[in-house]
C-alpha positions as CSV (number, residue, x, y, z in Angstrom):
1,X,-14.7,-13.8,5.5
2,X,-18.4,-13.4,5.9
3,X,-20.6,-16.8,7.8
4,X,-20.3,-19.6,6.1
5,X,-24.1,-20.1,5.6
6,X,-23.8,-17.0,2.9
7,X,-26.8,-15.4,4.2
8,X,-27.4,-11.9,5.2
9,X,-26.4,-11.5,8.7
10,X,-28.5,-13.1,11.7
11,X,-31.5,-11.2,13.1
12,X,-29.6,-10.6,16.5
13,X,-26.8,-8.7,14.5
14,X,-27.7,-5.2,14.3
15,X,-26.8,-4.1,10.2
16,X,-24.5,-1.2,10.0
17,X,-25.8,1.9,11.0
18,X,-23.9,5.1,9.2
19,X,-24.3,8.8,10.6
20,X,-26.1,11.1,8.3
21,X,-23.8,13.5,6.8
22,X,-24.3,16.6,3.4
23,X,-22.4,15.4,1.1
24,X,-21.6,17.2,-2.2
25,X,-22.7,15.8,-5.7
26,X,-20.7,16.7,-8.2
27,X,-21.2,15.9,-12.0
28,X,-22.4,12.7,-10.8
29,X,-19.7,12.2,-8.2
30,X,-20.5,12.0,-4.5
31,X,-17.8,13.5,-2.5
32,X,-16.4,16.5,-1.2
33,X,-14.4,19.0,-3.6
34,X,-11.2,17.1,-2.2
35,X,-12.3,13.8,-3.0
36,X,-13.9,12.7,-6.0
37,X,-15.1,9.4,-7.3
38,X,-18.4,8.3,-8.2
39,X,-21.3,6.8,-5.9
40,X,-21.7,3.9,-8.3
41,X,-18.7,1.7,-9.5
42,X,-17.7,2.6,-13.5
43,X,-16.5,-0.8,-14.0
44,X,-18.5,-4.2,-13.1
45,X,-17.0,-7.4,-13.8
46,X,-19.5,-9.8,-14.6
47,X,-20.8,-11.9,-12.0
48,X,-19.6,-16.0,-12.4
49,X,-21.2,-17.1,-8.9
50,X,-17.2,-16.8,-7.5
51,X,-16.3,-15.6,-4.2
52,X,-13.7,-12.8,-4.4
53,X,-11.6,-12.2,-1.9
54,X,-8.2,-11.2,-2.1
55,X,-7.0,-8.4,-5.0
56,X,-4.6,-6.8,-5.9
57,X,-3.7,-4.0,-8.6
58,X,-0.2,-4.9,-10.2
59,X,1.6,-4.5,-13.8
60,X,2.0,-8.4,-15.2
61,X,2.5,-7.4,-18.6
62,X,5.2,-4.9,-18.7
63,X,3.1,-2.2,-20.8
64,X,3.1,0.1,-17.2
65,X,-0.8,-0.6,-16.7
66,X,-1.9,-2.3,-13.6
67,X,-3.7,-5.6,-13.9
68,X,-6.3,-7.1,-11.7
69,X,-5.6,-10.1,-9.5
70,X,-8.4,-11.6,-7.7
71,X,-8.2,-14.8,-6.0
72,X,-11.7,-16.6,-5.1
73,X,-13.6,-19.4,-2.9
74,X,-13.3,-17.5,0.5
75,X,-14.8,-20.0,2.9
76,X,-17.6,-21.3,0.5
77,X,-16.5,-22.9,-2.7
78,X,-13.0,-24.1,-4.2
79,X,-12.3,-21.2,-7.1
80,X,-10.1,-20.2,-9.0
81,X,-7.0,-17.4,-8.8
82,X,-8.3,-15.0,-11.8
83,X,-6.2,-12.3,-13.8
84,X,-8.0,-9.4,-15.9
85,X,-5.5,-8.0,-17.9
86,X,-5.6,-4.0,-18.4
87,X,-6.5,-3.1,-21.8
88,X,-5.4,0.1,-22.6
89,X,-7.0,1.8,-19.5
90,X,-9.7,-0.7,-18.7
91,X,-10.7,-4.2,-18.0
92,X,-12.7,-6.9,-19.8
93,X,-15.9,-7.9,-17.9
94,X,-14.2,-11.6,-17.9
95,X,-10.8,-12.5,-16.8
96,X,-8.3,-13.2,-19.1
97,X,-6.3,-15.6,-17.5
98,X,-7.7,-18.6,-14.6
99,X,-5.6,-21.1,-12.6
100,X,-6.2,-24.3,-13.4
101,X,-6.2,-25.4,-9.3
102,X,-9.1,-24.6,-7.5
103,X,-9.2,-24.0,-3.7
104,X,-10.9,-22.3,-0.9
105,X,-8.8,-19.1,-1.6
106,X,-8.1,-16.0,0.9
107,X,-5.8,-13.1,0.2
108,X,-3.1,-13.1,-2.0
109,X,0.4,-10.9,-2.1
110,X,2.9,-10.4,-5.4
111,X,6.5,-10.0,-5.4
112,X,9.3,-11.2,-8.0
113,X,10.4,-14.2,-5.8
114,X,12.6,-15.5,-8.2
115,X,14.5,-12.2,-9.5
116,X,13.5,-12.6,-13.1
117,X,11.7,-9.2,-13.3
118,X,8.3,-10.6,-13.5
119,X,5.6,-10.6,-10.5
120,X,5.0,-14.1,-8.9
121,X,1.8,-14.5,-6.6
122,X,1.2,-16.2,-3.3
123,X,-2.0,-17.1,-2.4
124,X,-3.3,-18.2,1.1
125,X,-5.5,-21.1,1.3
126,X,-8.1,-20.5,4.4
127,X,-9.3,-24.2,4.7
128,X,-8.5,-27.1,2.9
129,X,-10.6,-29.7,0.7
130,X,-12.9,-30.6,3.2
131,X,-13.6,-27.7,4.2
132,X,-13.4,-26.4,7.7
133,X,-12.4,-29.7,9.1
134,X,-9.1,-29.4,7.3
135,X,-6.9,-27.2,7.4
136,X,-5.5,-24.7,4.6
137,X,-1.9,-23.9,2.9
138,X,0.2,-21.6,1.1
139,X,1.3,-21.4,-2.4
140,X,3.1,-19.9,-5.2
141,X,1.9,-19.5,-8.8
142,X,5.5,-17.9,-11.4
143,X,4.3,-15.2,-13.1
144,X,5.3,-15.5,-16.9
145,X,5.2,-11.9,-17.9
146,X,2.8,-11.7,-19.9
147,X,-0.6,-11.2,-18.0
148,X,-0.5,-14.8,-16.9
149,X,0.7,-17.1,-14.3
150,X,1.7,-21.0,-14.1
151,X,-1.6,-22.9,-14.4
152,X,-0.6,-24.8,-11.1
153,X,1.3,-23.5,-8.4
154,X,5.0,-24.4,-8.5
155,X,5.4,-25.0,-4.5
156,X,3.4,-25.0,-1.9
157,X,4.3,-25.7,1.8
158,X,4.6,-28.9,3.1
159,X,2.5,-28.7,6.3
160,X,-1.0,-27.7,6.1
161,X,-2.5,-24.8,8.1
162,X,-5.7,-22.5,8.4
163,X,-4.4,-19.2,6.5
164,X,-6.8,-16.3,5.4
165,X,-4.3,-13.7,4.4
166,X,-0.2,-13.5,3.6
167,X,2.6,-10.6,2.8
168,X,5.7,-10.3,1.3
169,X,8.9,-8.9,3.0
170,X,11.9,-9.3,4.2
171,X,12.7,-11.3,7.2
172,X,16.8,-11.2,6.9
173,X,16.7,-8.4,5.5
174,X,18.9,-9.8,1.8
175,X,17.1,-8.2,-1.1
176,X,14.8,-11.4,-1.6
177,X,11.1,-11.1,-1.2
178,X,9.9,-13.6,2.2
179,X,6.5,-14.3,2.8
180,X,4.5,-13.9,6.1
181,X,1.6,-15.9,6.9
182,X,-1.6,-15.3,9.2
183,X,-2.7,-18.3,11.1
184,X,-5.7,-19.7,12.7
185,X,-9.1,-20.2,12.4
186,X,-11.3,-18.4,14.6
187,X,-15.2,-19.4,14.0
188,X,-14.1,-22.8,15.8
189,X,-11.4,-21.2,17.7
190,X,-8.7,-23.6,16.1
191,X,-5.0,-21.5,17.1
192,X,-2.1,-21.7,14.8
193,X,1.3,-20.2,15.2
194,X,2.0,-17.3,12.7
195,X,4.8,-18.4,10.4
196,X,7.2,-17.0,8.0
197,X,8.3,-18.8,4.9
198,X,12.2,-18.0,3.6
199,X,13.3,-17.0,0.1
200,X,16.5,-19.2,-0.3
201,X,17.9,-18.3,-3.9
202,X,14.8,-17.4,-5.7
203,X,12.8,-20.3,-3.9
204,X,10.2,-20.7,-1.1
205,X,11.1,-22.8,1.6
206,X,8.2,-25.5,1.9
207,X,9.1,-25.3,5.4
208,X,8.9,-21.9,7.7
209,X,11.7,-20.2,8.9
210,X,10.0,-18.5,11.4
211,X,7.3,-19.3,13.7
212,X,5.5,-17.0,16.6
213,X,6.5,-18.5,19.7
214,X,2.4,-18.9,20.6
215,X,-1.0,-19.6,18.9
216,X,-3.4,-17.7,17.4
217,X,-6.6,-16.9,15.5
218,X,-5.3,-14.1,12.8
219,X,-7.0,-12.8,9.6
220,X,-4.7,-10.3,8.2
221,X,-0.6,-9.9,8.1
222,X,1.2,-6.7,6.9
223,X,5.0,-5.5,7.1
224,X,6.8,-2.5,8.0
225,X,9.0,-0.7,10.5
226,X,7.5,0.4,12.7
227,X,10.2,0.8,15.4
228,X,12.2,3.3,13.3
229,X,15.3,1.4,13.1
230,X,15.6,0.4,9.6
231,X,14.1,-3.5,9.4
232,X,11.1,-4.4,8.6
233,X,9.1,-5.3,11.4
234,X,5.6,-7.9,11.0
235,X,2.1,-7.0,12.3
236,X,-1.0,-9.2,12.6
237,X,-4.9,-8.4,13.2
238,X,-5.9,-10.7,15.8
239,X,-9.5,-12.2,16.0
240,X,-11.1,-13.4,18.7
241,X,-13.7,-16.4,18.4
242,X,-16.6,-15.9,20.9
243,X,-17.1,-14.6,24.7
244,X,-15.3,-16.4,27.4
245,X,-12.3,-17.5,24.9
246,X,-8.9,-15.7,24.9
247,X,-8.9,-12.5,23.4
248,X,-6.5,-12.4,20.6
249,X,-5.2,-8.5,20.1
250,X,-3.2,-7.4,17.7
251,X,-0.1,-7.6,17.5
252,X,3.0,-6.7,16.2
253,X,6.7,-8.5,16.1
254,X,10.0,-6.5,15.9
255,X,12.6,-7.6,13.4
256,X,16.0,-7.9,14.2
257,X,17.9,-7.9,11.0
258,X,18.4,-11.8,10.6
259,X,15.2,-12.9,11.8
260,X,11.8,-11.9,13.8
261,X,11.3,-12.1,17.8
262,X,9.3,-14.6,18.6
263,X,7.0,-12.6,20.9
264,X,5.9,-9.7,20.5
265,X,6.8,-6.2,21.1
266,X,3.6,-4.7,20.9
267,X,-0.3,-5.7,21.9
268,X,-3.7,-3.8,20.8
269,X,-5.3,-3.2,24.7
270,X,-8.7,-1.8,24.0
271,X,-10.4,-4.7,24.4
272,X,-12.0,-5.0,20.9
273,X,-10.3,-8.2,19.4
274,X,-11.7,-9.0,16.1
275,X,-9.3,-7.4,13.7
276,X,-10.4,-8.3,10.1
277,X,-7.5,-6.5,8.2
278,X,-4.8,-4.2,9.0
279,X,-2.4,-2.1,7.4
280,X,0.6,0.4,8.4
281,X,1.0,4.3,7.3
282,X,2.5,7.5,8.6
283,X,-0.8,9.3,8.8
284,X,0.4,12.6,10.7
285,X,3.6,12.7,9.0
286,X,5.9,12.3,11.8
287,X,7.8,9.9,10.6
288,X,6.4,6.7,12.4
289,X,3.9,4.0,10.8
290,X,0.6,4.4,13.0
291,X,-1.3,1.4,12.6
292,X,-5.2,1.1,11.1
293,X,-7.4,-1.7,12.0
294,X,-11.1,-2.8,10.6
295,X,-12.6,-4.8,13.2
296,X,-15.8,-7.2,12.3
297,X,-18.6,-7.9,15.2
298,X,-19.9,-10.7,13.6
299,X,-19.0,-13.4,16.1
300,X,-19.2,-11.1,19.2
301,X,-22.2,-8.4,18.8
302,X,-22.0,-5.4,21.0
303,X,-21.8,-1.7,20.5
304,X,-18.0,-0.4,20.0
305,X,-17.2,-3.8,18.6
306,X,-17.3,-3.3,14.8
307,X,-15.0,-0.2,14.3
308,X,-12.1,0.6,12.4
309,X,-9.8,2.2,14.3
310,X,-6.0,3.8,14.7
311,X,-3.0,3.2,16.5
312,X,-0.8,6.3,16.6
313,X,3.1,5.8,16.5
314,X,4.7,8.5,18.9
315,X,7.1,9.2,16.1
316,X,9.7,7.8,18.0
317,X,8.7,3.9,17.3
318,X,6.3,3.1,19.6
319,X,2.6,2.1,18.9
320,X,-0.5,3.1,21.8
321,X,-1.8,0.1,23.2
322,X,-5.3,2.4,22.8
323,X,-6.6,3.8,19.7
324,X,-6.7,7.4,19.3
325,X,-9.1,6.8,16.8
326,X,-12.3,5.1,15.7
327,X,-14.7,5.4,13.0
328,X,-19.3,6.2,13.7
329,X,-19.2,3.3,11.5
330,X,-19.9,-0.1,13.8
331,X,-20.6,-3.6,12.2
332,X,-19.1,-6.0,10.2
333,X,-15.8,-4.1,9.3
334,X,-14.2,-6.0,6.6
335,X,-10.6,-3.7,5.1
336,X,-8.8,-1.0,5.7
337,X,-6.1,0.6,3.2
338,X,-4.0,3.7,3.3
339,X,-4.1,5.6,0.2
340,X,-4.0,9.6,-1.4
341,X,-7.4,10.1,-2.4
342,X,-7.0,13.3,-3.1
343,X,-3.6,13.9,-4.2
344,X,-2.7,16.5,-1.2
345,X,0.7,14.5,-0.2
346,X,-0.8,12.6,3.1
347,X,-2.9,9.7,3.6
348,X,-6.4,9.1,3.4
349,X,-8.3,5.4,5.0
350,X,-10.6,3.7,2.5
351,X,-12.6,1.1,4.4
352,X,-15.2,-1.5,3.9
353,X,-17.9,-3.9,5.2
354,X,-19.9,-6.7,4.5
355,X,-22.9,-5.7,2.9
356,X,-22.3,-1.9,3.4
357,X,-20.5,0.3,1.3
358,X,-17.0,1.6,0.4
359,X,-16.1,4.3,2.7
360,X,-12.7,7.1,2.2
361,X,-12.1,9.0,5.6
362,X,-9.9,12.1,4.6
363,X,-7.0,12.8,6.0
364,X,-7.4,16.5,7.6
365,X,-4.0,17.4,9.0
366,X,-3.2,14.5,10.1
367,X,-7.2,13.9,12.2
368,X,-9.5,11.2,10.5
369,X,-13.3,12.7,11.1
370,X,-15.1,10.1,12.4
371,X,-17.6,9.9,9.0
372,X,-16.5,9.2,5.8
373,X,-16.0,12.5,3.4
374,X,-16.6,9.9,0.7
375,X,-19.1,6.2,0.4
376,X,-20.5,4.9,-2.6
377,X,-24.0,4.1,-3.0
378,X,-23.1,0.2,-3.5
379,X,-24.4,-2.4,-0.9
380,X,-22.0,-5.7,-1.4
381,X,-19.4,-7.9,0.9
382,X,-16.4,-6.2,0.3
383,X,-13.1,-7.9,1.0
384,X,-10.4,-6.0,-0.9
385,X,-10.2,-2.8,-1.6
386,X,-6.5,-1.9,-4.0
387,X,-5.3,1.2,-4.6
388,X,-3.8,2.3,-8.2
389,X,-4.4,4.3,-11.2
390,X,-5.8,1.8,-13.6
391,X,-6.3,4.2,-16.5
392,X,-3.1,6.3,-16.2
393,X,-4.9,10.0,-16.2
394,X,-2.7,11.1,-13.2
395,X,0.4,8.7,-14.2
396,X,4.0,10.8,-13.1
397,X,6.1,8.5,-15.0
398,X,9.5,9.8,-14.1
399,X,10.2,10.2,-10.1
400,X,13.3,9.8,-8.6
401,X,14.5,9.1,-5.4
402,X,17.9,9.9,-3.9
403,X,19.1,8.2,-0.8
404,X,22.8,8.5,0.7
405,X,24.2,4.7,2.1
406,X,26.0,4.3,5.5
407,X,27.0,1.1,5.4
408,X,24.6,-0.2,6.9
409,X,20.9,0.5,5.6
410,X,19.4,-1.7,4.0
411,X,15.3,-0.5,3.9
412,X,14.9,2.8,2.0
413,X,11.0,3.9,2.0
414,X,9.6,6.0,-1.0
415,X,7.8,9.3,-0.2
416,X,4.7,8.0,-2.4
417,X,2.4,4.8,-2.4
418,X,1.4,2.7,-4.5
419,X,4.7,2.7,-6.8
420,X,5.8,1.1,-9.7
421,X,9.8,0.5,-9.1
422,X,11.3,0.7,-12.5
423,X,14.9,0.8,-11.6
424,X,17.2,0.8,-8.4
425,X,21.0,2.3,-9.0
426,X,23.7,2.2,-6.5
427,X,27.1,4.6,-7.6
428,X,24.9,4.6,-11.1
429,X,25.1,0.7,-11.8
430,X,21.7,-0.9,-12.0
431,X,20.6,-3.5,-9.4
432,X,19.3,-6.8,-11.2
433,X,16.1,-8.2,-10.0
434,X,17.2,-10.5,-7.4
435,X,19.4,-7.9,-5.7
436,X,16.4,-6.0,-3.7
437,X,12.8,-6.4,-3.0
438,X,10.3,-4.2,-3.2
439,X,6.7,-3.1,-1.8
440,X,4.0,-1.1,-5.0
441,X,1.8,-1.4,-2.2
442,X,3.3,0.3,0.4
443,X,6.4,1.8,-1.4
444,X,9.2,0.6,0.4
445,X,12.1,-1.7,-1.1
446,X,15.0,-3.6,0.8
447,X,18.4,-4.0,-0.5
448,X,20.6,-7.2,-0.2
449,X,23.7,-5.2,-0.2
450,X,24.0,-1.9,1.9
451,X,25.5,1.0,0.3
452,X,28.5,2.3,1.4
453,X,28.8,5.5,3.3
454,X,28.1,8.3,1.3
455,X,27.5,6.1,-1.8
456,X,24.2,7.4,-3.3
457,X,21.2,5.0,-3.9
458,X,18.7,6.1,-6.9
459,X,15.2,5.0,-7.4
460,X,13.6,5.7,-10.3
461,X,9.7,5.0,-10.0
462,X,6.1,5.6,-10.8
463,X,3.6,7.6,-9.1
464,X,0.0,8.8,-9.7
465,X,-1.4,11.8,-8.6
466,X,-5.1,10.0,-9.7
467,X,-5.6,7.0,-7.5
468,X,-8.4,4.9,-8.3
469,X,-10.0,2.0,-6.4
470,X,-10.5,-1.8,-7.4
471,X,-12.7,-4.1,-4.9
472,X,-13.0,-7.3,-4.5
473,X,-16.8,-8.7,-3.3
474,X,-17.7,-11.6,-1.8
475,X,-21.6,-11.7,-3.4
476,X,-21.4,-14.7,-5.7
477,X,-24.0,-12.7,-7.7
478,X,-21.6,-9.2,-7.6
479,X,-18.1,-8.9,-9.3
480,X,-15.5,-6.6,-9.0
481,X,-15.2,-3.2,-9.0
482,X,-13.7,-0.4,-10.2
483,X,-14.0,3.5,-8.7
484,X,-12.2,6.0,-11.2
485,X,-10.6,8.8,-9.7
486,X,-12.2,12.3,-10.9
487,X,-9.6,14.5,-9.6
488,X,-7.5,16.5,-12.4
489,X,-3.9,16.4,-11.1
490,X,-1.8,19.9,-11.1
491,X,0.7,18.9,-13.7
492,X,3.9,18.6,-12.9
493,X,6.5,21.1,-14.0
494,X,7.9,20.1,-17.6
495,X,12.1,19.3,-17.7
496,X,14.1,21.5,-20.4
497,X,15.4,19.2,-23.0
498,X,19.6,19.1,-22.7
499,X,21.1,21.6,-24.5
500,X,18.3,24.2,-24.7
501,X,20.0,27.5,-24.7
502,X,17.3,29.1,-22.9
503,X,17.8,26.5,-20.2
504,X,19.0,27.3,-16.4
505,X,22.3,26.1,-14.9
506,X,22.5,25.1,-11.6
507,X,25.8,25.1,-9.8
508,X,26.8,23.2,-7.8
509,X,24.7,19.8,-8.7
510,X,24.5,17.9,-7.0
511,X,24.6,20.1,-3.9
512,X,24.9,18.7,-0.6
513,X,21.9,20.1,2.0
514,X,23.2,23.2,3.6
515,X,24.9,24.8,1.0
516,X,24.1,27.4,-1.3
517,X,22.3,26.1,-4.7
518,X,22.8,29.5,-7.4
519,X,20.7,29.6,-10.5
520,X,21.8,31.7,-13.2
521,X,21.3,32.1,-16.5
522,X,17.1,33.0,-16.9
523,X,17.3,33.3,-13.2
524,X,19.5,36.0,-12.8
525,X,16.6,38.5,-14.6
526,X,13.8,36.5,-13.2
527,X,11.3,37.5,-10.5
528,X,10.8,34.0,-8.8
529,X,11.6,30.6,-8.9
530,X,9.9,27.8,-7.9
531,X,11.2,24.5,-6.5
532,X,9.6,21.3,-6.9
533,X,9.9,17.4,-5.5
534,X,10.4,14.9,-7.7
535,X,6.7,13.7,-7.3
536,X,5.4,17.2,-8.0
537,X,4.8,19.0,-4.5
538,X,5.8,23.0,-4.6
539,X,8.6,23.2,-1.7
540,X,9.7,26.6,-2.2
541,X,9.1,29.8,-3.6
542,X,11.9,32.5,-3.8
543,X,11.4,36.0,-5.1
544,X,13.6,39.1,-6.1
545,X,13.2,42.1,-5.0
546,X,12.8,44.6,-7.8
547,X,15.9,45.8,-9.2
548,X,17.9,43.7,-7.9
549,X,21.0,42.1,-9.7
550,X,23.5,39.9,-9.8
551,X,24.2,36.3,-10.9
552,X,20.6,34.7,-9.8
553,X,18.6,33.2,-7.1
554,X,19.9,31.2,-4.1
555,X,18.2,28.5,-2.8
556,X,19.7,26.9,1.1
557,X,17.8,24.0,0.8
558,X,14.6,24.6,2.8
559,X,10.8,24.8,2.4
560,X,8.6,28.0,2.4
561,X,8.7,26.8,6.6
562,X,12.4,27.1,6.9
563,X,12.6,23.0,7.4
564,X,15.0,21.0,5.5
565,X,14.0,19.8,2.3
566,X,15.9,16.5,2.7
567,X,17.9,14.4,0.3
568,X,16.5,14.0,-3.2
569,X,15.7,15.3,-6.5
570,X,13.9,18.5,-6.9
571,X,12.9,20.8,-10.1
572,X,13.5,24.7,-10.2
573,X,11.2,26.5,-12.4
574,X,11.9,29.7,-13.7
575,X,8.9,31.9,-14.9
576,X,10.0,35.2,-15.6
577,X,9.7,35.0,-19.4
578,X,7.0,33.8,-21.8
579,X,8.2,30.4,-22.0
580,X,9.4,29.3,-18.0
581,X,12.2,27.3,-18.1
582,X,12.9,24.3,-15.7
583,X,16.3,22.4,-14.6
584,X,16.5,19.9,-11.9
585,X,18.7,19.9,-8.9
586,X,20.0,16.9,-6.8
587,X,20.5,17.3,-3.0
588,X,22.6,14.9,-1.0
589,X,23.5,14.2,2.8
């Protein structure tokens, strides 16, 4: 949401300033050897004189490619919501599908919202016709399944409000996709209360359902647990308006099953208050969301002002009020996403800025280096940046995911992100499209009906081990663009087709975890096996000692570190014989 003047940034702004660092070019790709996309974008869409703003990267079509959404006007013109359609791996250089509404468009968010099995968008409205006088709205546009939308939007809420970004979740925590709304307006200080609109039967309400108990000035809204307890929780980028104002943190809201609190449980305390975006991820991998927020010093200058930066979840559910984190970078910090650049199983931060450049900090151990390992060589106003793998070259089209119910659950989170949810099984019956809600972005899905204890809940989903990145810009004279992945993917282990001869037999399958899984067969002349996770991760390796016999190899369900390998399905691979043979093994609480 750069000024509205659409000028490069005032004299008494200082411009970014980046921290010079080697970085290693490689077959045209500047990166390290972990991380490898190009400087320069390898797809341009061409420029129409719109303001993009929010994007997103989701299959309309059904043919398992992701598709471009891109909703325009910002603060500056009323535009158009956009669609390019993926064509076998790419996009066109103009969209394939426009709205035939114009507005001054934010962010957008997808989600089936009326259970039909095709993606429905919501798109937030930042002012309204007469510009920033009047305020903005929300609205819905039906996705028809085919790389299009309704040319109107089919409901939109009935009281107008400033609203730069919205998120789909689940408030009550029934299956059905609600939408979250960020409110305000900060330039002129105008303060909203955040809102929630309800899914009621595969409709919107027009009205809210929820509403923060105070007013604010917030650009960006994301969901997620962050208190560990198994419902979805809401989290908003605060942004102050000027010296002397109230500071408006961020902040984030505890779910409670039925509904949200309506203050909240947790406040940002550093002092820097001009979140631009947010978004939630279990950087260190223990277990809690930590929290990652681009701030933008465009209204209030100052050194310190214009970082991203993280909050760290103490793995038991609660968020530092002061980050552990932040980023050489200082300016006009515009997104922040949490992604696997480099296909090593944890998260990397890709960040942007207004006229600056897209920026990957690699995740080392669970530490983000202060500089980038990766930045292009662009110079645009970024507002997006989207996460998938357009072309498919590190698609793993067949993961699975194995949960066990209590009763009780109803939020069951994925090990990767983005995903593409192609089915959800409870006791082996399929799940219809209104029966749970689901997350690509984030890779978490809600259920309207809990399992029952001990009744197993199957995923079955889509993961890429190839991530690339789509950005929206905000440069009337720049479109899109696209960053392709160069990282070849370790292939994951192929499956025996049923009834080879040659193939192992695992007894017993499923196991449950702490009991003996015996391959025999191959295995019981083989040298090793090695076990895999469903999304292609080597777990464990077990070896016979020479000369040994007997019926096979054991595995006790545990990594080469002796920690449980949890609930789930995993692939044994056996390669003691020209030809290794593979079998897959299901593990249960």
């Amino acid at each position: 949401m750069p000024q509205e003047c659409g000028q490069p940034p005032c004299p008494r702004f200082s411009r970014p300033c980046f921290l010079v660092f080697l970085l290693l070019v490689w077959s045209g790709t500047t990166a390290t050897a972990a991380i490898q996309f190009p400087a320069q974008p390898d797809w341009q869409g061409t420029p129409l004189s719109r303001y993009g703003t929010g994007c997103a990267l989701r299959d309309l079509d059904g043919d398992n490619l992701p598709d471009l959404v891109v909703a325009n006007g910002n603060d500056m013109a009323r535009q158009p919501l956009v669609v390019f359609r993926n064509l076998g791996g790419s996009f066109p250089a103009t969209p394939t599908w426009t709205s035939s509404d114009i507005d001054y468009h934010g962010h957008l968010d997808l989600a089936d919202v009326d259970g039909d099995g095709m993606l429905d968008c919501a798109v937030a409205v930042y002012v309204g016709a007469g510009g920033f006088s009047t305020p903005g709205k929300v609205k819905l546009y039906r996705g028809n399944g085919d790389g299009t939308f309704s040319a109107n939007p089919i409901c939109t809420c009935s009281t107008s409000f400033y609203c730069f970004s919205v998120a789909f979740g689940d408030v009550n925590m029934d299956g059905r996709p609600d939408l979250a709304c960020a409110a305000g307006e900060p330039y002129n200080h105008i303060l909203e209360r955040y809102r929630v609109f309800r899914n009621v039967g595969g409709t919107l309400d027009t009205m809210p359902y929820w509403q923060s108990a105070d007013n604010h000035a917030g650009l960006d809204v994301t969901w997620g647990d962050v208190n560990g307890d198994g419902i979805l929780d809401l989290a908003f980028a605060g942004a102050s308006s000027g010296s002397g104002l109230p500071a408006e943190p961020n902040e984030v809201y505890l779910g409670t099953g039925t509904t949200l609190q309506d203050t909240p449980a947790w406040r940002s305390q550093d002092g820097h208050d001009y979140g631009n975006t947010l978004c939630l991820g279990d950087l260190n991998g223990d277990g809690g969301l930590d929290l990652a927020v681009a701030d933008n010093n465009q209204v209030i200058g100052g050194v310190g002002n214009g970082r991203v930066k993280l909050f760290l979840n103490n793995g038991a559910g609660a968020l530092g009020a002061i980050p552990v984190w932040t980023s050489a970078f200082d300016g006009y910090g515009s997104h922040v996403s949490f992604g696997d650049a480099d296909a090593d199983g944890d998260l990397d931060l890709a960040a942007g800025s207004w006229w600056g450049t897209v920026r990957i900090y690699e995740n080392q151990a669970g530490v983000l280096p202060t500089v980038p390992a990766w930045q292009s060589t662009t110079n645009s106003v970024i507002e997006n940046i989207a996460w998938e793998d357009v072309d498919n070259d590190g698609l793993q089209p067949d993961l699975t995911a194995l949960f066990t119910g209590d009763g009780t659950r109803r939020l069951f989170t994925l090990p990767r992100r983005p995903v593409r949810v192609q089915s959800v099984e409870v006791d082996g019956v399929p799940l219809g499209h209104s029966q749970f809600s689901s997350s690509g972005e984030q890779g978490w899905l809600t259920i309207g009906n809990p399992p029952g204890p001990g009744v197993p809940l199957t995923v079955h989903y889509t993961g890429s081990l190839a991530l690339d990145l789509a950005v929206s810009n905000w440069d009337s004279a720049i479109g899109e663009y696209v960053f392709r992945n160069r990282l070849a993917p370790a292939a994951t282990p192929p499956v025996a087709a049923a009834g080879d001869p040659l193939a192992l037999s695992v007894v017993p399958n499923p196991a449950r975890i702490g009991s003996m899984v015996q391959f025999s067969g191959l295995a019981a002349t083989a040298p090793r096996a090695m076990i895999f996770s469903s999304e292609g991760r080597l777990v464990r390796v077990l070896h016979r000692a020479d000369g040994a016999s007997g019926i096979g190899l054991a595995w006790d369900g545990r990594d080469d570190d002796g920690r449980s390998a949890g609930a789930g399905v995993y692939l044994v691979r056996v390669d003691g014989s020209k030809t290794p043979r593979t079998a897959r093994i299901t593990l249960v609480h």
